[in-house]
C-alpha positions in Angstrom: -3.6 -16.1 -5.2 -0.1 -15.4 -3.8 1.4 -12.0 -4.0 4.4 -12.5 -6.6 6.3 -9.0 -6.6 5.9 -6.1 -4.0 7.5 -2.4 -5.5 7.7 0.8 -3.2 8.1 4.3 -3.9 9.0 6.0 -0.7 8.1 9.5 -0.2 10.0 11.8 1.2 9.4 15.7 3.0 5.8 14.3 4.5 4.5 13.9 7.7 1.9 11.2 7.0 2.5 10.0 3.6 5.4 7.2 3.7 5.4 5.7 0.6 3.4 4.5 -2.4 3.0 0.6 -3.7 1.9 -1.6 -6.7 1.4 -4.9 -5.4 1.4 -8.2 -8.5 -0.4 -11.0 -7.9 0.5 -14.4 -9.4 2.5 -12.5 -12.0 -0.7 -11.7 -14.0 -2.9 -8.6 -11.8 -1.0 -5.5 -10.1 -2.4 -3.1 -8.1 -0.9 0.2 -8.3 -0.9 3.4 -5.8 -1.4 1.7 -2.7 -0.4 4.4 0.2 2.1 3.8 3.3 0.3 6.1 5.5 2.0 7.1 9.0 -1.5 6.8 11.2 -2.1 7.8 14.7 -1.1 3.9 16.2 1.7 3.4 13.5 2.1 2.5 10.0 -0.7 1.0 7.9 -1.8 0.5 4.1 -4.6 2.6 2.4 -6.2 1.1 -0.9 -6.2 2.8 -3.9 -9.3 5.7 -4.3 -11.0 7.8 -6.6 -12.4 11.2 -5.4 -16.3 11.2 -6.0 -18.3 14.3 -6.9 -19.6 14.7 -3.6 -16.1 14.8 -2.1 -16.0 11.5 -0.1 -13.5 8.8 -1.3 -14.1 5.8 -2.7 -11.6 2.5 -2.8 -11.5 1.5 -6.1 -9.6 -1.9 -5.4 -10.2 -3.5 -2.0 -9.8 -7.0 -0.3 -12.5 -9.0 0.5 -11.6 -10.4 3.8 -9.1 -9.6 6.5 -6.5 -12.5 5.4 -6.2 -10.7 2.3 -6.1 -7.2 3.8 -3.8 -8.6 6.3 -1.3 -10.8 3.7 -0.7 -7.4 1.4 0.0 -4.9 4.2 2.3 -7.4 5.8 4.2 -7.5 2.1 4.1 -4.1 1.6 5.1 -3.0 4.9 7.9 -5.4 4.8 9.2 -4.2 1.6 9.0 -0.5 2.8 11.3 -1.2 5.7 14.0 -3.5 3.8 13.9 -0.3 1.3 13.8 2.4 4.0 17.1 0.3 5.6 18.6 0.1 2.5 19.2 3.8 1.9 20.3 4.7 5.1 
């Protein structure tokens, strides 16, 4: 599965929250509302979640393996900073 199109949203006015991502997959499966979160050793991706009843968070889409995890943050990340040097 090869990721075919990477979209960001950045977000502006927050301390953690960088951006937001949808992420399409052989042109045929996108994941939407992946997070660019500003963590504690540097940028990383956060999976989509729902909020469960007991207050805890949930992922609602998640890779399998580290590859995976590894092949879409590297997109996404990328993306962010060709879009983050593009409107300076």
């Amino acid at each position: 599965m090869e990721i075919t199109e990477v979209k960001v949203y950045p977000v502006r006015d927050n301390d953690k929250l960088k951006a937001y991502a949808s992420v399409v997959f052989d042109d045929c499966f996108v994941i939407r509302d992946l997070r660019v979160i500003h963590g504690t050793t540097g940028l990383f991706v956060a999976m989509p979640s729902r909020k469960r009843k007991d207050g805890t968070f949930r992922d609602t889409a998640h890779p399998l393996n580290m590859e995976t995890r590894d092949k879409i943050e590297k997109s996404i990340l990328d993306s962010y900073q060709q879009k983050i040097a593009s409107e300076m």
